[in-house]
N, CA, C and O atoms as a Tinker XYZ file with bonds, in Angstrom:
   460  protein
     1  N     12.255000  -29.573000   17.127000    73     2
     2  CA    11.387000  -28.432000   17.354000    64     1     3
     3  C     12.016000  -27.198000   16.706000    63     2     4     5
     4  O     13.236000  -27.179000   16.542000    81     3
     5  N     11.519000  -26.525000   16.459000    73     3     6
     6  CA    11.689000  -25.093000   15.404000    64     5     7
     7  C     12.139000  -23.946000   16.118000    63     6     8     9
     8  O     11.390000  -23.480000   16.977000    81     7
     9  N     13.356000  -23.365000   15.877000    73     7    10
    10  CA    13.327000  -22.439000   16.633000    64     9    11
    11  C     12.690000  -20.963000   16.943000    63    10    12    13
    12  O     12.742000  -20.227000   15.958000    81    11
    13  N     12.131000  -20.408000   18.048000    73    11    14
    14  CA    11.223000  -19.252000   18.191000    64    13    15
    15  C     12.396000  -18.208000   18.122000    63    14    16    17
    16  O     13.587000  -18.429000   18.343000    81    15
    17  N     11.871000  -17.165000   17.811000    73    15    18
    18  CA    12.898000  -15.662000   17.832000    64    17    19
    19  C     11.660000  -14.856000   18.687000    63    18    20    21
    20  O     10.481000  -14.960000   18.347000    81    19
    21  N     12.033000  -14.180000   19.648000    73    19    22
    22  CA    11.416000  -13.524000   20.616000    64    21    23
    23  C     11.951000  -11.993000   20.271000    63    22    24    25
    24  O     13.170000  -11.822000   20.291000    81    23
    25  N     10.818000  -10.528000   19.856000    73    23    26
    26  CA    11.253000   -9.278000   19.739000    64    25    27
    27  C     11.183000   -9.099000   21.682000    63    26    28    29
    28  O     10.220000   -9.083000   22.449000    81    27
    29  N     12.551000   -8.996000   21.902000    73    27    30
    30  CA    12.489000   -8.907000   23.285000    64    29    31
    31  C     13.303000   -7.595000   23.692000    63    30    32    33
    32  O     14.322000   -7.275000   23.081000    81    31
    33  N     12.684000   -6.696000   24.992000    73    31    34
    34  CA    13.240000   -5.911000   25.503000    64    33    35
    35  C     13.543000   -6.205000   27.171000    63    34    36    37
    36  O     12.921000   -5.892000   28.186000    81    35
    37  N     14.339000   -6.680000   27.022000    73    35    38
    38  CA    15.091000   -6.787000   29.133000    64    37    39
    39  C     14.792000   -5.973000   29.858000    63    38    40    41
    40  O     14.553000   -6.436000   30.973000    81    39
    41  N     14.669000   -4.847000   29.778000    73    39    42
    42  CA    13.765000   -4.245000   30.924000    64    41    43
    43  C     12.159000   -4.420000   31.036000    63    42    44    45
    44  O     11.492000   -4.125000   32.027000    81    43
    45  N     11.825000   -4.790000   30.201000    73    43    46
    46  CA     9.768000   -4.881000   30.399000    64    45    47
    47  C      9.613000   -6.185000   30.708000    63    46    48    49
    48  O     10.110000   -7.077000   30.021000    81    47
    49  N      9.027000   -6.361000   31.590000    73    47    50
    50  CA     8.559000   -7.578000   32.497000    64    49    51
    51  C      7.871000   -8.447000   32.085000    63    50    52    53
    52  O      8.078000   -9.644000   32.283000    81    51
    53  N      6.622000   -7.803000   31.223000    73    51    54
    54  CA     5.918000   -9.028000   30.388000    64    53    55
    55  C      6.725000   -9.894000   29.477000    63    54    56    57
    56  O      6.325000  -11.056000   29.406000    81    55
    57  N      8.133000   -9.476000   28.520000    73    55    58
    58  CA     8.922000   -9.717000   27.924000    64    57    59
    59  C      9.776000  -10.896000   28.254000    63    58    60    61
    60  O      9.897000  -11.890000   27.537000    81    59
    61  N     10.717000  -10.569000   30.117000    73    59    62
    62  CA    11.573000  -10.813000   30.762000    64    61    63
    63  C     10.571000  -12.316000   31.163000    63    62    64    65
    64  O     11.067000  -13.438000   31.056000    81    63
    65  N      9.409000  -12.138000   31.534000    73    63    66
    66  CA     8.099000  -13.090000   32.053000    64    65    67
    67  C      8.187000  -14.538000   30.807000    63    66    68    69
    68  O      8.647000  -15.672000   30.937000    81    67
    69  N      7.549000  -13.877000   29.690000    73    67    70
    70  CA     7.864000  -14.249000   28.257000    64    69    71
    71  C      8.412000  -15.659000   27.939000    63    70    72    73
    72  O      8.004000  -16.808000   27.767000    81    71
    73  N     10.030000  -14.651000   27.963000    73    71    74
    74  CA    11.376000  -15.514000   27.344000    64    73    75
    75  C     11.330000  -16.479000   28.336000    63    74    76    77
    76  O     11.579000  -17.618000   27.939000    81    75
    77  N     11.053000  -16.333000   29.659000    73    75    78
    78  CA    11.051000  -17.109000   31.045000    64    77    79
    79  C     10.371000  -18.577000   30.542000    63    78    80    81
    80  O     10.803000  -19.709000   30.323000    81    79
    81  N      9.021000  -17.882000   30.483000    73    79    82
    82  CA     8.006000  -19.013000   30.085000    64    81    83
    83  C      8.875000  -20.140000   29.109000    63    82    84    85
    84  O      8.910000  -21.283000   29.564000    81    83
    85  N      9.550000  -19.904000   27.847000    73    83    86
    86  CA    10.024000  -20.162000   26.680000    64    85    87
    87  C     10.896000  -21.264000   27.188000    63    86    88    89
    88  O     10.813000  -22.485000   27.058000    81    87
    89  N     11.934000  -20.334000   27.930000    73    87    90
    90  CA    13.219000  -21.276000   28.138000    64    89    91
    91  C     12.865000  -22.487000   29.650000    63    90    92    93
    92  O     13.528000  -23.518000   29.762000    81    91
    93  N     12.156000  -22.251000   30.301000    73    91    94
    94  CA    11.346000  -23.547000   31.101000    64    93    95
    95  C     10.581000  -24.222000   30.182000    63    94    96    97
    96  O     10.380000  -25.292000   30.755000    81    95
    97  N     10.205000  -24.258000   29.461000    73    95    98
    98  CA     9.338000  -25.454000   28.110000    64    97    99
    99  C     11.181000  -25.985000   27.200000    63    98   100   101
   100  O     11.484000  -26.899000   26.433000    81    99
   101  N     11.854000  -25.011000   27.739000    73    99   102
   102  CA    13.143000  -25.924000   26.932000    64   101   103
   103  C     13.531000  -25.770000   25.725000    63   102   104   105
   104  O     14.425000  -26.354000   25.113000    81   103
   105  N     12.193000  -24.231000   25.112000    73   103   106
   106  CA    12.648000  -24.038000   23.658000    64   105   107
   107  C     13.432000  -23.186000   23.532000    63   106   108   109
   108  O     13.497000  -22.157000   24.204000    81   107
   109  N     14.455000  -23.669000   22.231000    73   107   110
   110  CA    15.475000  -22.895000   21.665000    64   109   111
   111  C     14.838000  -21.205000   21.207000    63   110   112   113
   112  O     13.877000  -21.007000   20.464000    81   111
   113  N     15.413000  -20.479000   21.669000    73   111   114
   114  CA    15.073000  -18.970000   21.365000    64   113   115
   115  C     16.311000  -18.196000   21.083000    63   114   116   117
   116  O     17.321000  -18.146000   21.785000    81   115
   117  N     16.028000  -17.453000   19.676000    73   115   118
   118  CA    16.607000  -16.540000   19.657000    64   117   119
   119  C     16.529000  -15.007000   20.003000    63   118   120   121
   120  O     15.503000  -14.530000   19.519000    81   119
   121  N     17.254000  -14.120000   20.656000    73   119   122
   122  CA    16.437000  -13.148000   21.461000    64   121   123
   123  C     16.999000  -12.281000   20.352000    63   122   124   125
   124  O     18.088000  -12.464000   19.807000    81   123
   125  N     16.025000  -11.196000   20.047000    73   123   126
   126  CA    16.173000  -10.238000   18.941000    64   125   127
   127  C     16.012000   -8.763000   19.953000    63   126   128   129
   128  O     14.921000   -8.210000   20.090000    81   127
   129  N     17.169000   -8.305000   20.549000    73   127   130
   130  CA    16.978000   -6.771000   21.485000    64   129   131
   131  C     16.406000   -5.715000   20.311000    63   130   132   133
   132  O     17.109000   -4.787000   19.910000    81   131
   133  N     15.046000   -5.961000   19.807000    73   131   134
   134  CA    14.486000   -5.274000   18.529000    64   133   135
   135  C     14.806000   -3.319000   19.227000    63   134   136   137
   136  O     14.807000   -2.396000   18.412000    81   135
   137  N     15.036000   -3.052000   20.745000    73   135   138
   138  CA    15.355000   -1.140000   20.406000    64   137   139
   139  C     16.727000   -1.346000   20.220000    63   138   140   141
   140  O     17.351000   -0.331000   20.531000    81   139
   141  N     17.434000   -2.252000   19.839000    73   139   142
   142  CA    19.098000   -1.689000   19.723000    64   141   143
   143  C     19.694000   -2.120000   18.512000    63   142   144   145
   144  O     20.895000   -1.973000   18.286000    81   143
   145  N     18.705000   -2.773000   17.540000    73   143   146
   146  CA    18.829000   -3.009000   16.312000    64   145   147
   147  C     18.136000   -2.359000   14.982000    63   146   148   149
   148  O     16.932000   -2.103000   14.983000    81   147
   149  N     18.732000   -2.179000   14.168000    73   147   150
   150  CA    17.954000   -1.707000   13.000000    64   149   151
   151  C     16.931000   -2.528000   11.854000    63   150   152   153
   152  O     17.073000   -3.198000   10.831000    81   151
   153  N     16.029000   -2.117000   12.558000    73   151   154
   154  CA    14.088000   -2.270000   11.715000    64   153   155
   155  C     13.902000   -1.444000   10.680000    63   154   156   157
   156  O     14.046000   -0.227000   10.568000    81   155
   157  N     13.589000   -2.211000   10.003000    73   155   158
   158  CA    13.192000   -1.696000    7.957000    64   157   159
   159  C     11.602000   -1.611000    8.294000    63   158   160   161
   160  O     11.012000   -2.338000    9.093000    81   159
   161  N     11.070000   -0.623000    7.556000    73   159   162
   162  CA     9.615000   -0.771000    7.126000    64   161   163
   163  C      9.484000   -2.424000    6.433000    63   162   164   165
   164  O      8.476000   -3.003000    6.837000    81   163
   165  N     10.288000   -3.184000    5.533000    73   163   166
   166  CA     9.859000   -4.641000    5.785000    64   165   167
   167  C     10.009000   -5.666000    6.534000    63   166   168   169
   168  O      9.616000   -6.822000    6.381000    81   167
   169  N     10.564000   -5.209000    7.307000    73   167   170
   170  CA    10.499000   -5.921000    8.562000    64   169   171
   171  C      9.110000   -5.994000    9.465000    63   170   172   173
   172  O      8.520000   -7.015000    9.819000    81   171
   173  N      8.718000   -4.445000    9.768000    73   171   174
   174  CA     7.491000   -4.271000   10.521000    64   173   175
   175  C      6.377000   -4.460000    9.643000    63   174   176   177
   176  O      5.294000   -4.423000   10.226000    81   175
   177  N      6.321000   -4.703000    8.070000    73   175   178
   178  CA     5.595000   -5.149000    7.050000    64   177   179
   179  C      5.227000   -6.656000    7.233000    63   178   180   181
   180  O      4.052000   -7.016000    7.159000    81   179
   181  N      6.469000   -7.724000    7.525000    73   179   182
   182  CA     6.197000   -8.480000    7.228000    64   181   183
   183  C      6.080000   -9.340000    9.028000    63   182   184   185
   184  O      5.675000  -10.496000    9.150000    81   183
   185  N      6.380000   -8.750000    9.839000    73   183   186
   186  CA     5.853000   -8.674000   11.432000    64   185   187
   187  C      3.937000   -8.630000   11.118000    63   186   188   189
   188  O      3.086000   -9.432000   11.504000    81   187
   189  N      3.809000   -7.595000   10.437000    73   187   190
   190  CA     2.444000   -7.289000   10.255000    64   189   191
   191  C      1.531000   -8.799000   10.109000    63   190   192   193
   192  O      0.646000   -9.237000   10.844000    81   191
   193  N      2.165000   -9.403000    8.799000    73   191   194
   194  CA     1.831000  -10.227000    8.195000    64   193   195
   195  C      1.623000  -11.706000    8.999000    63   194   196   197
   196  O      0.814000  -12.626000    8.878000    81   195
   197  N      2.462000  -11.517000    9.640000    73   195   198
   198  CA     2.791000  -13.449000   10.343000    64   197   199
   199  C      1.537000  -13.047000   11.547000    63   198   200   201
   200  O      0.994000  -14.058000   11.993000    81   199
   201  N      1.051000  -11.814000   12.082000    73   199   202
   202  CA     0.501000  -11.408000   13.243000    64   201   203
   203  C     -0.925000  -11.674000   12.913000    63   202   204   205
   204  O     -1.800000  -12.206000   13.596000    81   203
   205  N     -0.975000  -10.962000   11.170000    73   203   206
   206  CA    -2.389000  -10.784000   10.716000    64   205   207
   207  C     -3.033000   -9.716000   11.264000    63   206   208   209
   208  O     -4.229000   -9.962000   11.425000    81   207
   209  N     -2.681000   -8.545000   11.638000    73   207   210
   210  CA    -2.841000   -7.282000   12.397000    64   209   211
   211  C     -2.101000   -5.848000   11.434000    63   210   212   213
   212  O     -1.262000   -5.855000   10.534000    81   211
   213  N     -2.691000   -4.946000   11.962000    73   211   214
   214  CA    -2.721000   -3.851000   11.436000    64   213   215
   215  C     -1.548000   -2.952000   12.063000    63   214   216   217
   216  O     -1.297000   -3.173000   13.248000    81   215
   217  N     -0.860000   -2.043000   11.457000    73   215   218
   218  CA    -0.013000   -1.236000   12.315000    64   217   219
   219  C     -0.435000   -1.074000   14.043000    63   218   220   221
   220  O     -0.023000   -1.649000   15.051000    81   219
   221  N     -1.331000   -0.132000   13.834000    73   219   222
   222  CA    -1.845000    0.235000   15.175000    64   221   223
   223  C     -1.897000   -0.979000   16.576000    63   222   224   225
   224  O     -1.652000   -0.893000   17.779000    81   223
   225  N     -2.220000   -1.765000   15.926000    73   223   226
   226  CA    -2.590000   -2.929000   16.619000    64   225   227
   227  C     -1.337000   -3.478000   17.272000    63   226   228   229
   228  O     -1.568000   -4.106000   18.306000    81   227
   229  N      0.197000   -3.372000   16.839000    73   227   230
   230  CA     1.289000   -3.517000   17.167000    64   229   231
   231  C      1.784000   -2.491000   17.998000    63   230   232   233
   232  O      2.945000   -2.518000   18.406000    81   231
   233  N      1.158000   -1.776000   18.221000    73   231   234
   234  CA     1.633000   -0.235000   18.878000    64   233   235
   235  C      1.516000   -0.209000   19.925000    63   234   236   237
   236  O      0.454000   -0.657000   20.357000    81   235
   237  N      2.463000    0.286000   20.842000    73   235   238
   238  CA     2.426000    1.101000   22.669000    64   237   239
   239  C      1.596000    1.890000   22.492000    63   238   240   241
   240  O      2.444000    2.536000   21.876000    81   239
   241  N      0.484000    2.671000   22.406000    73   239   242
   242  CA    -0.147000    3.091000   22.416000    64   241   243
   243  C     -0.147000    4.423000   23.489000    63   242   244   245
   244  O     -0.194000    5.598000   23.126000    81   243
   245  N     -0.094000    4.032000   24.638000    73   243   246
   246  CA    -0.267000    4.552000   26.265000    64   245   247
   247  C      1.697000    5.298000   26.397000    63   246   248   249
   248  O      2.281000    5.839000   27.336000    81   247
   249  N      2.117000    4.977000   25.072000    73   247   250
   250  CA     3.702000    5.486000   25.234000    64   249   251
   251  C      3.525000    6.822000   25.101000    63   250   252   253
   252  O      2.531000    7.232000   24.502000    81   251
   253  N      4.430000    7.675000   25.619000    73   251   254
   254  CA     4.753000    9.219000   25.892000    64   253   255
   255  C      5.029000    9.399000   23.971000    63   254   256   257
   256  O      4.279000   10.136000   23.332000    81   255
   257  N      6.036000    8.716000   23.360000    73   255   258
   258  CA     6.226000    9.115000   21.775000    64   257   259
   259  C      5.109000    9.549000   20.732000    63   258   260   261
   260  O      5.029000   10.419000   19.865000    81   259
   261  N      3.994000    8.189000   21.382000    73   259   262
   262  CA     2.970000    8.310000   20.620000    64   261   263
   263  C      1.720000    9.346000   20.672000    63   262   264   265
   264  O      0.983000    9.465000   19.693000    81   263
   265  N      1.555000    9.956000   21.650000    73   263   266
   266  CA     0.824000   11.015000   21.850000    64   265   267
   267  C      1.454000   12.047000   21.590000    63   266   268   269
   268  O      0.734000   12.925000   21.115000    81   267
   269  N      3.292000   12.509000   21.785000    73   267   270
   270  CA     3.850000   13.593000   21.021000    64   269   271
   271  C      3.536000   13.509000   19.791000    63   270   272   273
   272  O      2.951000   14.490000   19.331000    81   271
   273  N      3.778000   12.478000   18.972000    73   271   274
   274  CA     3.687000   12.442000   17.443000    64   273   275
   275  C      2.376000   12.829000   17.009000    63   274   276   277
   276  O      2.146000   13.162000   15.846000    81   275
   277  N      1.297000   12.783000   18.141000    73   275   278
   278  CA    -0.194000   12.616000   17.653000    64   277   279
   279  C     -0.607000   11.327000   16.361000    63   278   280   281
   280  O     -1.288000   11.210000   15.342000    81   279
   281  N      0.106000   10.721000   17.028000    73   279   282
   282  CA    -0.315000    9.208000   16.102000    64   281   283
   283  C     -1.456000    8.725000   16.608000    63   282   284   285
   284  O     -1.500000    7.588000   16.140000    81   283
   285  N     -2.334000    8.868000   17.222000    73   283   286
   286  CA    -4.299000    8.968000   17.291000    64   285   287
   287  C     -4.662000    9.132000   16.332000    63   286   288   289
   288  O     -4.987000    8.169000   15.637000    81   287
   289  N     -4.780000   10.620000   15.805000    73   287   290
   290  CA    -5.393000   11.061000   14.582000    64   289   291
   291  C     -4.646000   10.151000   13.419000    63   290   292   293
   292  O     -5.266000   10.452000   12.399000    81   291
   293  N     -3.618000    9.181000   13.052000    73   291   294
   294  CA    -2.644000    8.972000   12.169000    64   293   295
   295  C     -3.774000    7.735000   11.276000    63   294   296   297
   296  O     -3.624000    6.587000   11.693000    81   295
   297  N     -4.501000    7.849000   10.494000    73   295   298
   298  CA    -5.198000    6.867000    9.767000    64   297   299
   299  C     -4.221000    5.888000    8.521000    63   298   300   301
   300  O     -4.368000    4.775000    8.014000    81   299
   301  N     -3.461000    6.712000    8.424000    73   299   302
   302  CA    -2.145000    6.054000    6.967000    64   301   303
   303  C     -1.514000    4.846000    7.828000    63   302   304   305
   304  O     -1.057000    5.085000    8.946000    81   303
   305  N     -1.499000    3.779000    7.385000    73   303   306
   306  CA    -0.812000    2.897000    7.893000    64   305   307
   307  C      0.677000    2.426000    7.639000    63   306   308   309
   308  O      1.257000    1.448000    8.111000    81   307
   309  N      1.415000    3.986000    6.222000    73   307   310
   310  CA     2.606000    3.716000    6.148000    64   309   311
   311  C      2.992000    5.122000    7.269000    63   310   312   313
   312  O      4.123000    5.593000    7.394000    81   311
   313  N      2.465000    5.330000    7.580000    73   311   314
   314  CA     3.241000    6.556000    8.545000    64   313   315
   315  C      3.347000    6.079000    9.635000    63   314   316   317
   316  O      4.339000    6.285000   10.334000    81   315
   317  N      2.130000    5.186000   10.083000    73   315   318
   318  CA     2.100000    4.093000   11.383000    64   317   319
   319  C      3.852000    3.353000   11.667000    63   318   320   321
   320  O      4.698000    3.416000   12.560000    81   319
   321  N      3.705000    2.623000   10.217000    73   319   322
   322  CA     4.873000    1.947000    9.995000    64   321   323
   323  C      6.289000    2.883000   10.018000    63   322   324   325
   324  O      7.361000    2.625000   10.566000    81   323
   325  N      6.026000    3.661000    9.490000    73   323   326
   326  CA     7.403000    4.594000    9.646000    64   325   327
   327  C      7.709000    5.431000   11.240000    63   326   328   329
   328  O      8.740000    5.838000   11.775000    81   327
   329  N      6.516000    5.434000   11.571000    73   327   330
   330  CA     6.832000    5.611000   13.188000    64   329   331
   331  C      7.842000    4.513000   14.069000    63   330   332   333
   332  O      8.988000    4.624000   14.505000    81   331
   333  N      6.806000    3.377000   14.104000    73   331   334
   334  CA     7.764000    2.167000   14.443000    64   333   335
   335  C      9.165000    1.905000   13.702000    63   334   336   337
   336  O      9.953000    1.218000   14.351000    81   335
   337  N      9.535000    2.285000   12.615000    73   335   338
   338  CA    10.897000    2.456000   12.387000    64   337   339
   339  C     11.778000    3.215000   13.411000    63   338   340   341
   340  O     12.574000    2.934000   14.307000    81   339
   341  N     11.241000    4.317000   12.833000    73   339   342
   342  CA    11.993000    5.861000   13.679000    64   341   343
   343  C     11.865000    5.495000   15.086000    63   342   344   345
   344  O     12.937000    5.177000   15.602000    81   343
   345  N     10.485000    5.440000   16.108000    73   343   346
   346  CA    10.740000    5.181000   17.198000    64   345   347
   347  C     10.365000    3.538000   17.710000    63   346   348   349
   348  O      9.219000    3.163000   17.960000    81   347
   349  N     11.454000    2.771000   17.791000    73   347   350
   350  CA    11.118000    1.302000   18.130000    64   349   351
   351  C     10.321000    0.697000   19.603000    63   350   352   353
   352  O      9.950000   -0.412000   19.987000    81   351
   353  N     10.298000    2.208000   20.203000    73   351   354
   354  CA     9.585000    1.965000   21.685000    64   353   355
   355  C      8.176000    1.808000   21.513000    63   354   356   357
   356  O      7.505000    1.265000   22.391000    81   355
   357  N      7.576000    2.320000   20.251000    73   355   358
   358  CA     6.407000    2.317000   19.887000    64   357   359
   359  C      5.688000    0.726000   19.596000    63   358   360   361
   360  O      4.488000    0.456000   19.640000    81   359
   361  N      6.839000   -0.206000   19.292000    73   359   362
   362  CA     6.501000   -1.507000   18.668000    64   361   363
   363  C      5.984000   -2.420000   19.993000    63   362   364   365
   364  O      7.066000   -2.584000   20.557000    81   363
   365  N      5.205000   -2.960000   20.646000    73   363   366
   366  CA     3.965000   -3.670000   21.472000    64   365   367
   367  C      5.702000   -5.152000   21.508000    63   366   368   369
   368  O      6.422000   -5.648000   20.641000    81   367
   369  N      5.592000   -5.263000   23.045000    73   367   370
   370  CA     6.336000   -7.006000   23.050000    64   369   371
   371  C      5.452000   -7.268000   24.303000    63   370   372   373
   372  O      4.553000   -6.677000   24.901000    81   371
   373  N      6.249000   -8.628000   24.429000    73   371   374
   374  CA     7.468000   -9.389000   23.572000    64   373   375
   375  C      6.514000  -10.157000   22.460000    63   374   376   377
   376  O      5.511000  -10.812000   22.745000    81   375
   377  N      7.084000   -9.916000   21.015000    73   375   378
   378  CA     6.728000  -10.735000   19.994000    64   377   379
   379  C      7.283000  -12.050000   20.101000    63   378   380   381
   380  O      8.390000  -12.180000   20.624000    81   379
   381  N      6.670000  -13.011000   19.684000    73   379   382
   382  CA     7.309000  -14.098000   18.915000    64   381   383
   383  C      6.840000  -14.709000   17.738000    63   382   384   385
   384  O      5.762000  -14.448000   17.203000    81   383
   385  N      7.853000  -15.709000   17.257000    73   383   386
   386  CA     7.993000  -15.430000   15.464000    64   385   387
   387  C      8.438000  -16.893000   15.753000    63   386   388   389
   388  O      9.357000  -17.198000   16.512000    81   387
   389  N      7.352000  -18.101000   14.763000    73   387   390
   390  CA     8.112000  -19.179000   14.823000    64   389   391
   391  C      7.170000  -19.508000   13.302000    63   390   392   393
   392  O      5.990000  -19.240000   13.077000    81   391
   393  N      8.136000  -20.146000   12.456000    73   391   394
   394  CA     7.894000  -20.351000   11.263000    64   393   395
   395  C      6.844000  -19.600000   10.124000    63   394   396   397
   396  O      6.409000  -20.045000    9.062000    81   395
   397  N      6.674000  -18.579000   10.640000    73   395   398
   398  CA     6.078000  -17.587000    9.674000    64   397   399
   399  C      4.961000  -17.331000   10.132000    63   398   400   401
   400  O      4.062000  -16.959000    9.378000    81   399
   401  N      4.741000  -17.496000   11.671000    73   399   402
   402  CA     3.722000  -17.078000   12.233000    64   401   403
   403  C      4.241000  -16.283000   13.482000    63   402   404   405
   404  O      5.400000  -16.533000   13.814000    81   403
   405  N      3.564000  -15.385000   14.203000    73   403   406
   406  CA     3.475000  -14.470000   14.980000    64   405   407
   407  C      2.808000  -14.166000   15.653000    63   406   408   409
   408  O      1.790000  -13.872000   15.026000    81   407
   409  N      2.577000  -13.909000   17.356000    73   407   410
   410  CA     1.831000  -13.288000   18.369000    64   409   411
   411  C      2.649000  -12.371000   18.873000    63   410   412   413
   412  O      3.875000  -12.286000   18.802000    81   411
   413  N      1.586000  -11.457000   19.567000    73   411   414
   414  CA     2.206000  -10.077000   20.593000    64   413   415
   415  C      2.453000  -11.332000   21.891000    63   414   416   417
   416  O      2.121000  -12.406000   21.389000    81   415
   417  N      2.810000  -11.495000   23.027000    73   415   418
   418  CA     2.922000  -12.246000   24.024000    64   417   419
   419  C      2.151000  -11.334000   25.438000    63   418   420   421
   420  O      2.560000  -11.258000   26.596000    81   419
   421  N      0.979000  -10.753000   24.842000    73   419   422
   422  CA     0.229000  -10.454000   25.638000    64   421   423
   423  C     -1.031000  -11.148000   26.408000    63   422   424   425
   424  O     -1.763000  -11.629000   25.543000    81   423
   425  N     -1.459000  -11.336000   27.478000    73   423   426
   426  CA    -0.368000  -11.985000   28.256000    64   425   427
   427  C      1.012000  -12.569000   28.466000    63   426   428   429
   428  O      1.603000  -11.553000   28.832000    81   427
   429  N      1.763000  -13.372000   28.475000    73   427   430
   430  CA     3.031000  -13.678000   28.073000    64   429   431
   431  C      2.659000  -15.127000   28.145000    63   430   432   433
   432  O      3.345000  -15.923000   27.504000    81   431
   433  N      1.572000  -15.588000   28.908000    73   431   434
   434  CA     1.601000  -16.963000   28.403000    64   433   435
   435  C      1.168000  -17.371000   26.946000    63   434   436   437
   436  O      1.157000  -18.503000   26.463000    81   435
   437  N      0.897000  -16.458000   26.497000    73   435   438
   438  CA     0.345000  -16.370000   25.084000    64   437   439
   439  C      1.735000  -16.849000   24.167000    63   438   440   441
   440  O      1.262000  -16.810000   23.031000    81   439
   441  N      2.792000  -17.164000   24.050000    73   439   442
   442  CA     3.890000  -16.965000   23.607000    64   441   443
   443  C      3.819000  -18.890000   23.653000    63   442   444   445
   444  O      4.446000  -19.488000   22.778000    81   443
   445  N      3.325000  -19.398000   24.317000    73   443   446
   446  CA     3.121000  -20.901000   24.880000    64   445   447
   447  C      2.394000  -21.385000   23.588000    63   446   448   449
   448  O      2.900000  -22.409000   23.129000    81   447
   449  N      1.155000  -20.818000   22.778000    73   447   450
   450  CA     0.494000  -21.220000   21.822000    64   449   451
   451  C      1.318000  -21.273000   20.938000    63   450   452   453
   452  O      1.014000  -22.108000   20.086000    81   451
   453  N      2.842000  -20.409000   20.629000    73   451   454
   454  CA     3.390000  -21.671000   19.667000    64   453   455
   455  C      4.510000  -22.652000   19.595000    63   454   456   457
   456  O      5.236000  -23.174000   18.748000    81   455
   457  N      4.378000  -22.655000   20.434000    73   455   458
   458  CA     5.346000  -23.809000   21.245000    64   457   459
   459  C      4.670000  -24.925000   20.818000    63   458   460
   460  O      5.039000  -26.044000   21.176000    81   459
């Protein structure tokens, strides 16, 4: 079986829920703490890609950053992207990433479809 990489943050519950789900099915995961590591615009480029989704669509939305920035009005989807660089709280989990494909794990049983 292939191993999953989970964009995971330990304090958010859907995340913590998530990896849970993952490691009771017995799959190998690698946990990626995506706010304490450094994210390239191709990184969140190619996140984009395996998701098939649009900046926005990856986004906290309801986060305190994103209404300071006024990223509502933000239609450019490299400024989207350069947000989620600069602020990584902005980026939607827990992701997972298994062979060049990608879901948000919203719900978190959602993370099960690629298992």
């Amino acid at each position: 079986m292939a191993k999953l990489t989970i964009w995971h943050n330990p304090r958010c519950s859907k995340s913590r829920e998530a990896l849970k789900l993952l490691e009771e099915k017995g799959v190998e995961v690698e946990v990626f703490k995506y706010l304490d590591e450094e994210i390239t615009k191709e990184d969140i480029k190619n996140l984009l890609k395996m998701i098939g989704a649009s900046a926005r669509d990856i986004m906290r939305t309801k986060e305190t950053i994103y209404k300071e920035l006024g990223l509502k009005e933000v239609e450019d989807e490299e400024k989207l992207i350069e947000a989620m660089v600069e602020h990584h709280k902005l980026i939607e989990r827990p992701i997972v990433i298994k062979e060049g494909k990608a879901i948000i794990g919203r719900p978190p049983t959602k993370v099960l479809e690629l298992v």
